[in-house]
N, CA, C and O atoms as CSV, one atom per row, in Angstrom:
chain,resi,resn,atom,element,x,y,z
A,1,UNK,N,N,-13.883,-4.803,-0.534
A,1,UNK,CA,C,-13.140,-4.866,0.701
A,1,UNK,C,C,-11.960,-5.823,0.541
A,1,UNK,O,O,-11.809,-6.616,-0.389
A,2,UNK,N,N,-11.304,-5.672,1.379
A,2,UNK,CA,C,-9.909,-6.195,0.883
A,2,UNK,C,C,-9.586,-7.088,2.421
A,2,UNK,O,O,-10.041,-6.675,3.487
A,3,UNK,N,N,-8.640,-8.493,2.309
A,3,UNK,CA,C,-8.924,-9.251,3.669
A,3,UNK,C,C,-7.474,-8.487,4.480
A,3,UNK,O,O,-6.484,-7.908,4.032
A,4,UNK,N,N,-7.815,-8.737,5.500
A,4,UNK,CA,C,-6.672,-7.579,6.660
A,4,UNK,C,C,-6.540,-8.843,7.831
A,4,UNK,O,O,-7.459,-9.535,8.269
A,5,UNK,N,N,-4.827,-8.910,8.244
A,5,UNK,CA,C,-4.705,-9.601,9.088
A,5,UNK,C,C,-4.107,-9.313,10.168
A,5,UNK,O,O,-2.969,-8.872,10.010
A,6,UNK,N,N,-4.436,-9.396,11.105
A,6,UNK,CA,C,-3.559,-8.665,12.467
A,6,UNK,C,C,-2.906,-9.637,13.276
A,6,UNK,O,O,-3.179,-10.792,13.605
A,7,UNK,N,N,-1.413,-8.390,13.642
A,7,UNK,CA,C,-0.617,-8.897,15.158
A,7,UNK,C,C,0.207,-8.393,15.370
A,7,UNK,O,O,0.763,-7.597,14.614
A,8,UNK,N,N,0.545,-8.694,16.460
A,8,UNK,CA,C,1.298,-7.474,17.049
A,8,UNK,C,C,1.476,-6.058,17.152
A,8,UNK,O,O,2.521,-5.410,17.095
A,9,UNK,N,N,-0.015,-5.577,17.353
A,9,UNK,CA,C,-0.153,-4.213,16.685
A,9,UNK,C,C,0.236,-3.730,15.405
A,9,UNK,O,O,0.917,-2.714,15.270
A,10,UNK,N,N,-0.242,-4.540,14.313
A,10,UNK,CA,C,0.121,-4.115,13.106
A,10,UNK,C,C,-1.400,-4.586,12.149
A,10,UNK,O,O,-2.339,-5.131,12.729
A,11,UNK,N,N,-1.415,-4.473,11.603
A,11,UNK,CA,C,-2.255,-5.046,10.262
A,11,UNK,C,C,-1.900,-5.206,9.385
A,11,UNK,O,O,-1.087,-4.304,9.179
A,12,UNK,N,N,-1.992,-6.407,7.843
A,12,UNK,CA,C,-0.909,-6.675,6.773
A,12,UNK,C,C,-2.539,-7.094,6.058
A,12,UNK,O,O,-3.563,-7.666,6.432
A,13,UNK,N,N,-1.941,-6.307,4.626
A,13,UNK,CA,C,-2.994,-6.055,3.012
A,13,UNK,C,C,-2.501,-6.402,1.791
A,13,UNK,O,O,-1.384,-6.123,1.357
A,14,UNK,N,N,-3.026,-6.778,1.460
A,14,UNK,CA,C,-1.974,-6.806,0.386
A,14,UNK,C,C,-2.398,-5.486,-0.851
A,14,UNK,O,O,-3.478,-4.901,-0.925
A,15,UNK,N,N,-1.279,-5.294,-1.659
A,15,UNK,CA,C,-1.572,-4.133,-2.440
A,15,UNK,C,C,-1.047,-4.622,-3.876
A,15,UNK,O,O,-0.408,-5.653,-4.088
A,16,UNK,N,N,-1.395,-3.796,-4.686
A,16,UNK,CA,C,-1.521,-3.619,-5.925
A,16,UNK,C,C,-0.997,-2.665,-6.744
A,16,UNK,O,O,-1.727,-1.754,-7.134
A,17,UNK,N,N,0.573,-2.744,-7.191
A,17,UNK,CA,C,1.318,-1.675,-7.673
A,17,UNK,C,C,1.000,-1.018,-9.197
A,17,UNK,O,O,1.388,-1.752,-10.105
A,18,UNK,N,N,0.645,-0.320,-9.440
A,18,UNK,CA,C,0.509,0.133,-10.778
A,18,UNK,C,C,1.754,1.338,-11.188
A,18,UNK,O,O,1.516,2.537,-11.050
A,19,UNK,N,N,3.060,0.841,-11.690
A,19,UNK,CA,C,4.562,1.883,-11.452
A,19,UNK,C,C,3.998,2.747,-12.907
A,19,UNK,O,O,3.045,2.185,-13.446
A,20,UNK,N,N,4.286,3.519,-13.314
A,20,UNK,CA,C,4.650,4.367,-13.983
A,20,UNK,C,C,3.274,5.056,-14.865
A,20,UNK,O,O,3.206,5.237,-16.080
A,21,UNK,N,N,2.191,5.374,-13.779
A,21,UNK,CA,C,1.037,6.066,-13.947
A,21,UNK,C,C,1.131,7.485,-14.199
A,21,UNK,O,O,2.183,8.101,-14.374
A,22,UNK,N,N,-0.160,8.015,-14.206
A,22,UNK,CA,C,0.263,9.559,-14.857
A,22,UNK,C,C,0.513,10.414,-13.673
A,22,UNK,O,O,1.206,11.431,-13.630
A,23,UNK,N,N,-0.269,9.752,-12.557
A,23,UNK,CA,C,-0.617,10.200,-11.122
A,23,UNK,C,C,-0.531,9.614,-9.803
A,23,UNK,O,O,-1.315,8.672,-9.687
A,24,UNK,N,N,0.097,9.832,-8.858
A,24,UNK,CA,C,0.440,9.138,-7.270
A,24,UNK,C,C,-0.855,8.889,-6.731
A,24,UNK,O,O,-1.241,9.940,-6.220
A,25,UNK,N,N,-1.860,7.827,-6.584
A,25,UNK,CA,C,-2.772,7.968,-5.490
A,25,UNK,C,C,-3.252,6.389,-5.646
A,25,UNK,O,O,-2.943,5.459,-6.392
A,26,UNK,N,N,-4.124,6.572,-4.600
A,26,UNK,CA,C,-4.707,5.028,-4.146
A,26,UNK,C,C,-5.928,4.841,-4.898
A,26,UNK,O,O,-6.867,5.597,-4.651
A,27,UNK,N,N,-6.042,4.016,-5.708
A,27,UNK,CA,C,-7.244,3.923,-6.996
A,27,UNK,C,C,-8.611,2.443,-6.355
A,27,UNK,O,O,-9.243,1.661,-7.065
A,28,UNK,N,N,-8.621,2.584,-4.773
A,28,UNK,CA,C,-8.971,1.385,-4.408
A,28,UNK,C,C,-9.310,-0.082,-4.607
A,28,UNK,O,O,-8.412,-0.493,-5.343
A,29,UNK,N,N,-10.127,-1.077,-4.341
A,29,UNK,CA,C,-9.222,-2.249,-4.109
A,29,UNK,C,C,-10.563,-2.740,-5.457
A,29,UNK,O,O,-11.672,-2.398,-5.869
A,30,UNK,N,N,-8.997,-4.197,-5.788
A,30,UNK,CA,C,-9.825,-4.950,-6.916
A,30,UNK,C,C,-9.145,-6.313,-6.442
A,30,UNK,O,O,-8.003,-6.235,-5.990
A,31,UNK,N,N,-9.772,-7.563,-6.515
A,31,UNK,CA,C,-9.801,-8.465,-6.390
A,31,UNK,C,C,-8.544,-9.229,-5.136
A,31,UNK,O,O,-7.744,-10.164,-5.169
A,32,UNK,N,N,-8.917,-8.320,-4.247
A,32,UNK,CA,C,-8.569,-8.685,-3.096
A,32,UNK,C,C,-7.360,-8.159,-2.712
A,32,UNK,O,O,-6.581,-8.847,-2.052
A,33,UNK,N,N,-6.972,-6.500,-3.188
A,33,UNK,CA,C,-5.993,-5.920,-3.257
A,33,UNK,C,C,-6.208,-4.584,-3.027
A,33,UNK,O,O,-7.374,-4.193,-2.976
A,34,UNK,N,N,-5.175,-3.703,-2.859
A,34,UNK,CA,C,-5.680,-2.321,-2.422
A,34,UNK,C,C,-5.002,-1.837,-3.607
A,34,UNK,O,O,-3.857,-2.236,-3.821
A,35,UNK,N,N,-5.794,-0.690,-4.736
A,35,UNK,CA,C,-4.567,-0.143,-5.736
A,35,UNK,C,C,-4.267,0.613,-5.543
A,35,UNK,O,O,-5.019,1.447,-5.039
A,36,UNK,N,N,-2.860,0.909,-5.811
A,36,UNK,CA,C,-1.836,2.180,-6.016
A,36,UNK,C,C,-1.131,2.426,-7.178
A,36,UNK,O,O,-0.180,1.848,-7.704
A,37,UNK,N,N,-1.936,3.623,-7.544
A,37,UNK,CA,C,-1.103,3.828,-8.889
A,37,UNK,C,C,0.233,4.908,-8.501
A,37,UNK,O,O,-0.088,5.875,-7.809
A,38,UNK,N,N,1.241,4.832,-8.777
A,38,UNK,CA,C,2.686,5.684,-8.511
A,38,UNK,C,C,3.066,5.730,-9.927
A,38,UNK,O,O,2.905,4.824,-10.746
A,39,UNK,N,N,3.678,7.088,-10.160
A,39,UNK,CA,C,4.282,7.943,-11.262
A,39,UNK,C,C,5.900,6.909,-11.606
A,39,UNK,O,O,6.090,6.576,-12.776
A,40,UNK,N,N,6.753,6.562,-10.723
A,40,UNK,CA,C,8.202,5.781,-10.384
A,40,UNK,C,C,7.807,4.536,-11.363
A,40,UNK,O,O,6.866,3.791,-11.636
A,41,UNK,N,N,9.275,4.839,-11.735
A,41,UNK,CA,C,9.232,3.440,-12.907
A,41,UNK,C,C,9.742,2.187,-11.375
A,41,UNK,O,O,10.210,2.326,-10.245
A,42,UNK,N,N,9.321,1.117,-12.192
A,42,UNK,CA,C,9.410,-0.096,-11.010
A,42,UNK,C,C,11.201,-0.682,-11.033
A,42,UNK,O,O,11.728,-1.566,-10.357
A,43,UNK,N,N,11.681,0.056,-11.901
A,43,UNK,CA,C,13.148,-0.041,-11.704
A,43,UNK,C,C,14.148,0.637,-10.405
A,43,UNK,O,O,14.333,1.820,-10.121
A,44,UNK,N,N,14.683,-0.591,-9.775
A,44,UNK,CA,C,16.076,0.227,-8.599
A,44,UNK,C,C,14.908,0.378,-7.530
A,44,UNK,O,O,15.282,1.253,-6.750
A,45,UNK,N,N,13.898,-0.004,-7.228
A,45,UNK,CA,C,13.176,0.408,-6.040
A,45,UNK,C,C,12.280,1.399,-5.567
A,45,UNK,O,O,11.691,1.604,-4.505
A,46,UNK,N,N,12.395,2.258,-7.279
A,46,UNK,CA,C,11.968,3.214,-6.661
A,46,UNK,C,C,10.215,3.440,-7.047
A,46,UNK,O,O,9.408,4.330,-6.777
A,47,UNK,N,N,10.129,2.090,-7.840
A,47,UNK,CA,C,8.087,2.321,-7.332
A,47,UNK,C,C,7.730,1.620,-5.761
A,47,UNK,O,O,6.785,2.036,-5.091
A,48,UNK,N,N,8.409,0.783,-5.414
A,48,UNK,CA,C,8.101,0.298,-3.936
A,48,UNK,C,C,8.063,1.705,-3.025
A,48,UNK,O,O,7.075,2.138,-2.432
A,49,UNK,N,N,9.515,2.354,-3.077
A,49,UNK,CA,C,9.858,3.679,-1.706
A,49,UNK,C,C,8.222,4.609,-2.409
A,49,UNK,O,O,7.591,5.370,-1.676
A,50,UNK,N,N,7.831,4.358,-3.764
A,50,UNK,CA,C,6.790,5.732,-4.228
A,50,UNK,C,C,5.754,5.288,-3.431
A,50,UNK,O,O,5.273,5.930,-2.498
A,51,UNK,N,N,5.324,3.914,-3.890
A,51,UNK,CA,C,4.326,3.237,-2.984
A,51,UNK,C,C,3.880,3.281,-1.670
A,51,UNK,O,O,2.722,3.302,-1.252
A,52,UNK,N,N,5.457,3.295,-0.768
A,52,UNK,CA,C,4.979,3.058,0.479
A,52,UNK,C,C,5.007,4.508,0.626
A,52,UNK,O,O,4.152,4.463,1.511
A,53,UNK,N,N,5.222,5.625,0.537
A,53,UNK,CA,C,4.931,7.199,0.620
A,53,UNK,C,C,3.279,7.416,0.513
A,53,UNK,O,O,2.446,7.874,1.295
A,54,UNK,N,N,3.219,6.928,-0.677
A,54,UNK,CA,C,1.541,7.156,-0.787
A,54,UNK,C,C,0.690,6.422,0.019
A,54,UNK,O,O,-0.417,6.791,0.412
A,55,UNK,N,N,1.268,5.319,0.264
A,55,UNK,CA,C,0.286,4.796,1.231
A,55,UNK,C,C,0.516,5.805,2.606
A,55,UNK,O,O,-0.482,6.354,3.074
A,56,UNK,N,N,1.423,5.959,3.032
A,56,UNK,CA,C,1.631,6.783,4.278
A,56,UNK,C,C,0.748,7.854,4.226
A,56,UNK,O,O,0.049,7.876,5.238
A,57,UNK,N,N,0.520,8.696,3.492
A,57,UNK,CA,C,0.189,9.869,2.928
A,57,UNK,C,C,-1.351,9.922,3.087
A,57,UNK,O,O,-2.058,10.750,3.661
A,58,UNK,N,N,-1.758,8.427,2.186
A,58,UNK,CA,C,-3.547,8.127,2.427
A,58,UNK,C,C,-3.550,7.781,3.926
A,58,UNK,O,O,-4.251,8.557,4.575
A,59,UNK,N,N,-2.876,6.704,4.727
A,59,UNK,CA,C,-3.502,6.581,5.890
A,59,UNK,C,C,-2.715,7.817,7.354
A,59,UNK,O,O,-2.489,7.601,8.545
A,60,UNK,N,N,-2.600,8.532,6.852
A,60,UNK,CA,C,-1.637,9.262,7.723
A,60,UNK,C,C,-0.879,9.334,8.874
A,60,UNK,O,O,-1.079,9.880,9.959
A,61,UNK,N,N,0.154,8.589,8.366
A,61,UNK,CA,C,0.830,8.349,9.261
A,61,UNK,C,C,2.220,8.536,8.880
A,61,UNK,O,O,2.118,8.755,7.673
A,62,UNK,N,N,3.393,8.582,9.153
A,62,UNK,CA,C,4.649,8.896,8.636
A,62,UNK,C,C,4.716,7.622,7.705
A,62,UNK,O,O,3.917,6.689,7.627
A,63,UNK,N,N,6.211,7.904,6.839
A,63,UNK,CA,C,6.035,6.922,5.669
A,63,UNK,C,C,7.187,5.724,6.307
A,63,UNK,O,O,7.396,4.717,5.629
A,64,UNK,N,N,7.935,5.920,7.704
A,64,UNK,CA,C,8.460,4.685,8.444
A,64,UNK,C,C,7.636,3.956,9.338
A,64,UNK,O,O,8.029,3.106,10.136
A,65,UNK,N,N,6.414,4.354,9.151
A,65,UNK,CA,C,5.302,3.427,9.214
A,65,UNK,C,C,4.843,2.382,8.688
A,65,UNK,O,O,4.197,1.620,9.408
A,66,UNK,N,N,5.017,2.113,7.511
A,66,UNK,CA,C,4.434,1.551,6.286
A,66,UNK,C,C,5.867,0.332,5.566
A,66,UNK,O,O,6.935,0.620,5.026
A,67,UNK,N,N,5.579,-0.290,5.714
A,67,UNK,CA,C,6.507,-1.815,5.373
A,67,UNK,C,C,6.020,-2.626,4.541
A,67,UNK,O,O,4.984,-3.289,4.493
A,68,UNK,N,N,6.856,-2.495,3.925
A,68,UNK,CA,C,6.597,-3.519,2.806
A,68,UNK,C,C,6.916,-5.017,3.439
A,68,UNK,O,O,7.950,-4.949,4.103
A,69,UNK,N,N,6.330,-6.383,3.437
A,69,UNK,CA,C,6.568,-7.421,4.394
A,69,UNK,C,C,6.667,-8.374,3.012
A,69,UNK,O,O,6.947,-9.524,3.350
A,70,UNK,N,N,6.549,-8.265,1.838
A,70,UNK,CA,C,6.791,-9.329,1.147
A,70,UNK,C,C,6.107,-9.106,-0.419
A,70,UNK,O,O,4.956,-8.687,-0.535
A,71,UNK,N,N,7.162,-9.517,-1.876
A,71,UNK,CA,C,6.366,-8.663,-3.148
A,71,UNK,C,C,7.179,-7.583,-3.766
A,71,UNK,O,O,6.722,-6.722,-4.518
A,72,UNK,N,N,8.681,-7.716,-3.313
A,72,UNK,CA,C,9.282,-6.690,-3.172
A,72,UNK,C,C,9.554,-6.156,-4.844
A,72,UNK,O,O,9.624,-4.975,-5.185
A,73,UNK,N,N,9.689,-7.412,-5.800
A,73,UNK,CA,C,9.833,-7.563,-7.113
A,73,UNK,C,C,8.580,-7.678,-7.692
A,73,UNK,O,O,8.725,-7.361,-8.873
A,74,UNK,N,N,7.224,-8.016,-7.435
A,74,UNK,CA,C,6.072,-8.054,-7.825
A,74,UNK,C,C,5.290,-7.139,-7.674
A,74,UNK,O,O,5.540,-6.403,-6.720
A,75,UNK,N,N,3.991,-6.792,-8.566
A,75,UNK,CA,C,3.115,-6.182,-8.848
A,75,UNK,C,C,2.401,-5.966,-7.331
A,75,UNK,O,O,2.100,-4.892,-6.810
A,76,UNK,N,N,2.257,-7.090,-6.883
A,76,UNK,CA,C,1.042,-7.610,-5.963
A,76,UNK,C,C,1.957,-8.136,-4.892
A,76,UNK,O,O,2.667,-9.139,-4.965
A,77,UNK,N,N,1.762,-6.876,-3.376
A,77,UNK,CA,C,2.829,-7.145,-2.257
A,77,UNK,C,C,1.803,-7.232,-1.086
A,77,UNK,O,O,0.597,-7.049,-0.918
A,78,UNK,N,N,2.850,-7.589,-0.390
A,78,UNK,CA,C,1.918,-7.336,1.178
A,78,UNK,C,C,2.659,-6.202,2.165
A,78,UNK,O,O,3.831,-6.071,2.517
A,79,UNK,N,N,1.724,-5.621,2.384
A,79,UNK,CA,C,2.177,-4.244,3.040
A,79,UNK,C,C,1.715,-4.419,4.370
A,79,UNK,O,O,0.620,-4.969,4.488
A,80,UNK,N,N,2.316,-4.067,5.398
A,80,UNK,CA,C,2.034,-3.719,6.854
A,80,UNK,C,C,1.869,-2.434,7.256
A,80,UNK,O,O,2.338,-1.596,6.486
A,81,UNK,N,N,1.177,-1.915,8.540
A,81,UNK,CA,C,0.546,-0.636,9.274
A,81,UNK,C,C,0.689,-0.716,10.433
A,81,UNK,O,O,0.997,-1.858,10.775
A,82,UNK,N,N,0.575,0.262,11.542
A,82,UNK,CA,C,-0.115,0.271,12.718
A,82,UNK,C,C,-1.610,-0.029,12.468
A,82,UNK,O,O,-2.145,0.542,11.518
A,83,UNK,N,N,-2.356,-0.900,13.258
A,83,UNK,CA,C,-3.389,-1.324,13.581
A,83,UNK,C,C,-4.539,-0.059,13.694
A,83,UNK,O,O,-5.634,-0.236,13.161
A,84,UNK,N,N,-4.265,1.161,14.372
A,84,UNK,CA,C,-4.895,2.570,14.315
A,84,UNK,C,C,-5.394,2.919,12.850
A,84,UNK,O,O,-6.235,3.785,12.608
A,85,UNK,N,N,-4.817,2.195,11.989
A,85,UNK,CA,C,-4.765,2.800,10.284
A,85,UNK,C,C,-6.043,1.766,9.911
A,85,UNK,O,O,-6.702,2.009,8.900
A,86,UNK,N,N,-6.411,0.471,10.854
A,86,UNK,CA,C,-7.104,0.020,9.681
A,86,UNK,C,C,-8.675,0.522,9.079
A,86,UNK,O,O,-9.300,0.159,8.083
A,87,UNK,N,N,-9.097,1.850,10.519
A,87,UNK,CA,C,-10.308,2.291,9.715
A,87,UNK,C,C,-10.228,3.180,8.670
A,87,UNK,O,O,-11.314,3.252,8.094
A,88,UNK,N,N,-9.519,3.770,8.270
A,88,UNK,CA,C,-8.937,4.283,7.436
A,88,UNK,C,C,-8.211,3.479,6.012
A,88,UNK,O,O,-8.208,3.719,4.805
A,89,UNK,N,N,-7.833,2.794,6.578
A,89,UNK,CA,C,-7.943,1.990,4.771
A,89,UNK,C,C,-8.968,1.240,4.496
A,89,UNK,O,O,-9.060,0.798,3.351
A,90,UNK,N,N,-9.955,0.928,5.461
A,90,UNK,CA,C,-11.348,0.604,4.788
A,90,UNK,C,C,-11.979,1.155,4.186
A,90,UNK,O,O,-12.776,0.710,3.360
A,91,UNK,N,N,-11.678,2.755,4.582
A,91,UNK,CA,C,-12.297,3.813,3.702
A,91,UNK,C,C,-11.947,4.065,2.089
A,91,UNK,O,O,-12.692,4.310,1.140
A,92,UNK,N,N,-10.560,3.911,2.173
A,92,UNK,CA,C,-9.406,3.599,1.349
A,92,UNK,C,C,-10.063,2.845,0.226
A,92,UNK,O,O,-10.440,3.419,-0.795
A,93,UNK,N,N,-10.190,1.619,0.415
A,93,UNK,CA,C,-11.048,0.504,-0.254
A,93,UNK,C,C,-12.441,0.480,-1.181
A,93,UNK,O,O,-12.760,-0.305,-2.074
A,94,UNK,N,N,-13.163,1.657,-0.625
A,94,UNK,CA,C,-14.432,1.957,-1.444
A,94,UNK,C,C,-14.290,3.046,-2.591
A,94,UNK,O,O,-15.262,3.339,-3.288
């Protein structure tokens, strides 16, 4: 399980980028992180925009949902949601 913090109708996780995998999906959580492996090399932005797609995608919700709040250059970010999403990324997690 991964720690989740709320406000303002949101919830914030932190995640776990894995850029230039064979395959787009959420490989769930390891040491206090949610994983995402994305195909996008981590160059110009474009494993973050892959990232926050897939996350959209697993918790379903559009992908201007999903914010990146901090990590923008690192492996290991903190991502924000609507609050509605967090039973769903608990599921996410196992």
């Amino acid at each position: 399980m991964i720690p989740v913090t709320r406000a303002g109708g949101r919830i914030r996780f932190r995640v776990r980028a894995i850029p230039r995998a064979s395959s787009s999906a959420v490989a769930g959580a390891r040491e206090g992180a949610l994983v995402v492996r994305v195909t996008a090399p981590a160059a110009e932005g474009r494993a973050n925009e892959a990232l926050l797609r897939v996350l959209a995608r697993a918790l379903d919700v559009a992908p201007t949902e999903i914010r990146l709040e901090a990590g923008a250059a690192s492996r290991t970010k903190t991502v924000s949601a609507p609050a509605g999403t967090e039973p769903r990324l608990l599921l996410l997690c196992n």
